[in-house]
N, C-alpha and C positions, 0 to 999 in steps of 0.2 A: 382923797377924791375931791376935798372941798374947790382946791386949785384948780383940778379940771371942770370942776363945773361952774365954779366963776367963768374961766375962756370960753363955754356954749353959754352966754348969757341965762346965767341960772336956771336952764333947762333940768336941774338936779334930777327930777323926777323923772323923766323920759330917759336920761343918761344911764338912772341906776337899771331900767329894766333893760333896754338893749345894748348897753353896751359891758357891762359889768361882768356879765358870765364871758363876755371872750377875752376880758384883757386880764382876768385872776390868774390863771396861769405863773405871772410870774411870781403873783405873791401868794396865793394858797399852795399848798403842800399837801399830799396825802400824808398820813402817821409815818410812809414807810420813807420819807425825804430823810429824817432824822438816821436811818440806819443806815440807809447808802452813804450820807457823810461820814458817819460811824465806821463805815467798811472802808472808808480810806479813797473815796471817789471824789475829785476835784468839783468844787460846787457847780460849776456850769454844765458837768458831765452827771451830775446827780441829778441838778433838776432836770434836765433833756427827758433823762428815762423816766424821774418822774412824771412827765411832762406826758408820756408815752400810757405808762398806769394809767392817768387820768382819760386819755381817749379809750381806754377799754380795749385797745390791742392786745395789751399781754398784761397778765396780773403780777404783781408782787411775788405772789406763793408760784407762779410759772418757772420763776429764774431760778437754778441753783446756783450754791456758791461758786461753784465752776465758773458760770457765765460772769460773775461781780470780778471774780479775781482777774479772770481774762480781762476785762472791762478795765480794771487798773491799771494792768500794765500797759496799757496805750499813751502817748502822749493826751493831751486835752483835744489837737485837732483831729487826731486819729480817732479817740474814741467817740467825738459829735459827728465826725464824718458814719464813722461804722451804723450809730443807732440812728443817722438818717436814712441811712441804708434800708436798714433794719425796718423803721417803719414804714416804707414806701415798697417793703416786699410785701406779696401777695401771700398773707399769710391764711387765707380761708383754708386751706387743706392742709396745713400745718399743726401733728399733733403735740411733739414734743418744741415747744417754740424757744426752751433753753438753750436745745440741740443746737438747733437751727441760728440763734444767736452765733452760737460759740462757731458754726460754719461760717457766717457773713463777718467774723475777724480774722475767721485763718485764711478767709479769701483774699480779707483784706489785703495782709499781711504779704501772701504771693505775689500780688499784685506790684504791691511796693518795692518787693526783691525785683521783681522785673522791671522795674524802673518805671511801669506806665501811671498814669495816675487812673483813679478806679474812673473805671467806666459805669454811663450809665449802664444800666441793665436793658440787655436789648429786649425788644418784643416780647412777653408770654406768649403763653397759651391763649387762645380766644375765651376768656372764662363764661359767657354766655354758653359755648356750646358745650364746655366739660362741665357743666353743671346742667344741661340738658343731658348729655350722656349718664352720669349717676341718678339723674329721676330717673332715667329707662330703666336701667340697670339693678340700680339699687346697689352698685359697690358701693366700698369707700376708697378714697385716697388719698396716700400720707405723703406729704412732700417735706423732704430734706432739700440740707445745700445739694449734696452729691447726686441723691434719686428722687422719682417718681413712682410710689408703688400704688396702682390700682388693685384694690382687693387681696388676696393671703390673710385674712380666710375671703370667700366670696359669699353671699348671704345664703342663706341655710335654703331658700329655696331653690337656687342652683344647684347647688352640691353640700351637704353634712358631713362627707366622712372625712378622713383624719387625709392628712398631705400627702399629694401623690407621690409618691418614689420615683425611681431612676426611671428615665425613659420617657418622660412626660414634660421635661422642659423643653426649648427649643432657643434656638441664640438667630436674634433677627441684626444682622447687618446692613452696612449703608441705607441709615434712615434719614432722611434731610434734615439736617439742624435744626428750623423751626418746625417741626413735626410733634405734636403730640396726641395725646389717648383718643379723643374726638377721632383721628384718622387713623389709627391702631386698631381699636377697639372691632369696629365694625367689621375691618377687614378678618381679622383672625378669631372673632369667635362663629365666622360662616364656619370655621373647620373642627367648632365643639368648646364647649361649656370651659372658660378659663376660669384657672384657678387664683393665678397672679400675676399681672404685669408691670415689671420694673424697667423703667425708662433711666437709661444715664444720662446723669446732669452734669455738664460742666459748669464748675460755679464762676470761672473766669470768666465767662466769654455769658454766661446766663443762658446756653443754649444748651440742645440733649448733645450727645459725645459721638452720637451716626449708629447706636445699637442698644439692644433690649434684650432681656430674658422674660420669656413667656412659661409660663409652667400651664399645661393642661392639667384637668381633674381626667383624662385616660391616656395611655399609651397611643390607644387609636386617632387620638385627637392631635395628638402630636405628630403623627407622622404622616396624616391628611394637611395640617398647615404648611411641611415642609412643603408638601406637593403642592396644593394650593398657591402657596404666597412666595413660595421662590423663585425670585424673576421676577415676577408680579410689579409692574408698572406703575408706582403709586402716584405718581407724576408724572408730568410730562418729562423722561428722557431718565428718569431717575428710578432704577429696578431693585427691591430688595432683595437681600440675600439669604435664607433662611435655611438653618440644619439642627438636627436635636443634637442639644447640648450637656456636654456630660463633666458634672463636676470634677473636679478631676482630685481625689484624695491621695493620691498614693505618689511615693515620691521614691526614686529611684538612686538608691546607694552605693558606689562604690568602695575601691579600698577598703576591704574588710578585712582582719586576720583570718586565714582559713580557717584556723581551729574552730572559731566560735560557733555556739549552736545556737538556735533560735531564741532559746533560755536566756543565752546572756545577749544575745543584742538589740531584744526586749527591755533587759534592764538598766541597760547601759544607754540606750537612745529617750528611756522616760526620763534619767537624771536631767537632760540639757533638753527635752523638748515638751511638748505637753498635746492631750489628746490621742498619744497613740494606743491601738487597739491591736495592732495584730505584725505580725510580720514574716514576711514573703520570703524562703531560702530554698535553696536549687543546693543537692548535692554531687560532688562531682562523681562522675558514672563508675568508677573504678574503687571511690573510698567514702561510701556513707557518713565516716569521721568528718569530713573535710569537705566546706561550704564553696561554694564556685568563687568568692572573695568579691560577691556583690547581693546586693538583697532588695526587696521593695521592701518600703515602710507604710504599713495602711493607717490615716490616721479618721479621727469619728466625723470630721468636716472638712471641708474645702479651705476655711478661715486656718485652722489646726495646724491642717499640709502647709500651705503659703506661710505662716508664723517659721514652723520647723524649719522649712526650706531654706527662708530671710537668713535663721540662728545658724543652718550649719555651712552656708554658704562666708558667712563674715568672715570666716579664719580666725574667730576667735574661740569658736570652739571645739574641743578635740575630743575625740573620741577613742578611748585607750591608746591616748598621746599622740594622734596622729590627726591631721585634718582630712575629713574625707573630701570624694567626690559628690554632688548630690546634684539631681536635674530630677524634671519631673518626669512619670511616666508615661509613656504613650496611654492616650486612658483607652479604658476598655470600649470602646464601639459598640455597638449593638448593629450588625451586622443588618442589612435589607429581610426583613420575617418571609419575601417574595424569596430570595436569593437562596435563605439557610433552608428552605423550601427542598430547594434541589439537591442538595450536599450529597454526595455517596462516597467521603472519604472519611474515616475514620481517624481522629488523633488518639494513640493509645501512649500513656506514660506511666512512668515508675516500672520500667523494664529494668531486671536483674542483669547485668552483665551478660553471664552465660546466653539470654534469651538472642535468637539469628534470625531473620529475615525468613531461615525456612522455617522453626518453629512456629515464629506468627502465622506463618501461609497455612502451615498444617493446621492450627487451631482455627483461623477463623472462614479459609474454606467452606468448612461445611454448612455454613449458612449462606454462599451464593457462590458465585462464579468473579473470582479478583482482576482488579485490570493490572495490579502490583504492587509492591509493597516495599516503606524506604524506612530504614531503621536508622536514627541518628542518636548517639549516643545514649541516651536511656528514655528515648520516646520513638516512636514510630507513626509513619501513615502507611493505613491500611485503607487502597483502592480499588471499592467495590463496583462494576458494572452496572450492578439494580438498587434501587436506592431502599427500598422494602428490605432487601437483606441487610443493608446496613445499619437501619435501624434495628430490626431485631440483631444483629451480632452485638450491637453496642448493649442492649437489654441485657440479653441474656453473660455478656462476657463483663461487662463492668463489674469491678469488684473480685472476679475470680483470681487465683495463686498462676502465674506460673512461674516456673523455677525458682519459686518459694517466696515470691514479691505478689503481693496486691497489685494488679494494674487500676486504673483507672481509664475509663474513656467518654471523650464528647464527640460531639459532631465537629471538623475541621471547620475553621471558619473560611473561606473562601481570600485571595488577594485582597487586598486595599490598597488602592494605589496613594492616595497619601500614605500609607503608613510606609510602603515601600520609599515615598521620597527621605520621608522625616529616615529613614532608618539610613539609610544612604550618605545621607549629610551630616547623620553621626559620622562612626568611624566605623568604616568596614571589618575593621580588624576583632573587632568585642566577639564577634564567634557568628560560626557556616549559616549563614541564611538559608533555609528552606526557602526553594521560590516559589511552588508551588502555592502550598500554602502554610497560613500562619497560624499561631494558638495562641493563647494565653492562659494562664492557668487561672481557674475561676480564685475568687478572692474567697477566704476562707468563710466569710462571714457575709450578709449580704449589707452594703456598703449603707452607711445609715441617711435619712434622709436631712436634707440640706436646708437649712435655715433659712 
């Protein structure tokens, strides 16, 4: 320091107080400079991050090894470029900031395979106003590279009880790119108390990805926001698109040996995948021995299913020596509660062979007046005139023998005209479509709730 303060004509004393604390940087070190050269980080890429520690952005003990190793394998420009990145992201809602590192390299990285050089990061959020929205509110939010999540849990004076299940999430489409929770928020909690909202981020481009998953803390909430906010004009010329959103677990298996029973393709599908809980077989109507040579597979999570699906799908892995088929399943709907209202068809299943179209007639008669009745293979619709009788016949007949089978029965679920396209654009051939109406067999278990 004496050289520079010779050239301010011996100002030493004025020099050391204001100018001294900004230019140490390059020569003081925290303790931790020593172990990033230690870990193998090139010195101009050690002090940057140190450099970083010292503003108080992120600590020492924030970073795991993950993030250093990552941090190595950069060149020296790639890696000062990344942790410029890094510290010019808005990290105030950022809890895991290791995470978060280790996104703004793999973004990096993308970027580079696409040939562009990184961009800046366009626009945020207005952070004035999303931090007027959490004083109102009292959420939190955790921002990753990939998401946005407002709340999960949401503060105890909203809601305490444990995460709502199936039926309460909703999937919010065509959101405009610079959109976030500040004009979310307001809109979709007129329709009840949110439990979480997760904004998609794209990390390329630094904007949301055009949709969201909303989760209510009730069913009712959720299916006032569809009505409410779909369509709903957020802008000028710009309408969202909003339906409740159902994870979707279950994955749909082909190619199966007929012999197999539920037994073995339980144990045979947790060798190569992981998470599965239950599994879905249809016998064929003639030989209880012998499975229809297709199954669903239920597994504990959304993540679970999509993992399994990724493995059986590669053709790497076989399943008693054979590659299957595997797609997902149509998921189960939760039909209009206005709609299932009206229903006076009854779906009855696990009919014996022997069982005929007049047997059913005769047995369920006596509780109303039928408009007709269609037996398909070892299920039938029974269609009642009064919709009071069809409830009590389903009461009182679920679960009785005839011709020595347990039936079961639910309420038919009415058309769906998606499901009617998506089924179409499969292959017609996979077996007779009821056109009426359609069923599905409840899942054994009830489907567990979504992470």
């Amino acid at each position: 320091h004496n050289k520079m303060a010779n050239q301010v004509n011996g100002n030493a004393v004025q020099l050391k107080e204001e100018e001294e604390p900004m230019d140490t940087s390059s020569v003081t070190h925290t303790e931790h400079y020593k172990t990033l050269i230690e870990a193998g980080l090139p010195q101009k890429v050690a002090e940057r991050l140190d450099e970083i520690f010292q503003t108080g952005l992120v600590a020492y003990v924030d970073l795991d090894e993950r993030a250093i190793d990552a941090l190595r394998e950069f060149n020296e420009e790639g890696a000062l470029s990344v942790l410029q990145q890094f510290k010019e992201s808005d990290l105030s809602h950022v809890q895991n900031k290791s995470a978060f590192l280790c996104g703004v390299m793999k973004t990096y990285r993308q970027r580079e395979k696409q040939g562009s050089k990184v961009q800046e990061s366009t626009k945020g959020p207005d952070e004035a106003k999303i931090k007027a929205l959490l004083e109102r509110t009292g959420y939190t939010l955790d921002v990753t590279t990939g998401q946005r999540k407002y709340g999960g849990p949401p503060p105890d004076t909203v809601y305490s009880g444990v995460q709502p299940g199936i039926g309460t999430e909703v999937f919010v489409g065509k959101i405009p790119r610079d959109l976030y929770e500040d004009e979310l928020v307001p809109l979709f909690e007129k329709a009840g108390p949110i439990w979480d909202l997760r904004l998609m981020m794209d990390p390329l481009s630094g904007q949301n990805r055009g949709y969201a998953f909303i989760t209510f803390c009730s069913k009712d909430a959720a299916q006032e926001a569809v009505k409410l906010c779909d369509n709903y004009e957020i802008r000028p010329g710009k309408h969202l698109g909003v339906c409740i959103s159902v994870a979707n677990n279950r994955l749909f298996v082909g190619s199966i040996p007929k012999n197999k029973t539920k037994e073995n393709i339980l144990e045979e599908f947790s060798k190569v995948t992981e998470g599965l809980v239950d599994v879905i077989l249809y016998h064929q109507p003639d030989d209880k021995k012998k499975n229809r040579g297709f199954c669903f597979l239920e597994y504990e999570d959304h993540k679970s299913a999509a993992q399994a699906r990724r493995r059986l799908m590669s053709g790497k892995v076989k399943v008693w020596g054979n590659v299957v088929t595997v797609e997902w399943a149509d998921p189960v709907e939760e039909p209009d509660p206005e709609v299932m209202a009206k229903v006076k068809v009854l779906f009855v299943r696990n009919l014996a062979t022997t069982v005929t179209e007049e047997i059913l007639e005769k047995s369920f008669s006596e509780f109303g007046k039928l408009e007709r009745v269609k037996k398909l293979k070892d299920y039938a619709f029974v269609h009642f005139e009064d919709r009071g009788a069809a409830v009590k016949a389903m009461n009182e007949m679920n679960g009785k023998e005839i011709e020595g089978e347990e039936i079961e029965i639910v309420l038919a679920k009415p058309p769906d005209k998606k499901r009617k396209e998506r089924q179409a654009a499969r292959q017609a051939s996979r077996s007779t479509v009821y056109e009426d109406y359609y069923y599905y067999p409840p899942p054994r278990m009830p489907p567990p709730i979504r992470g």
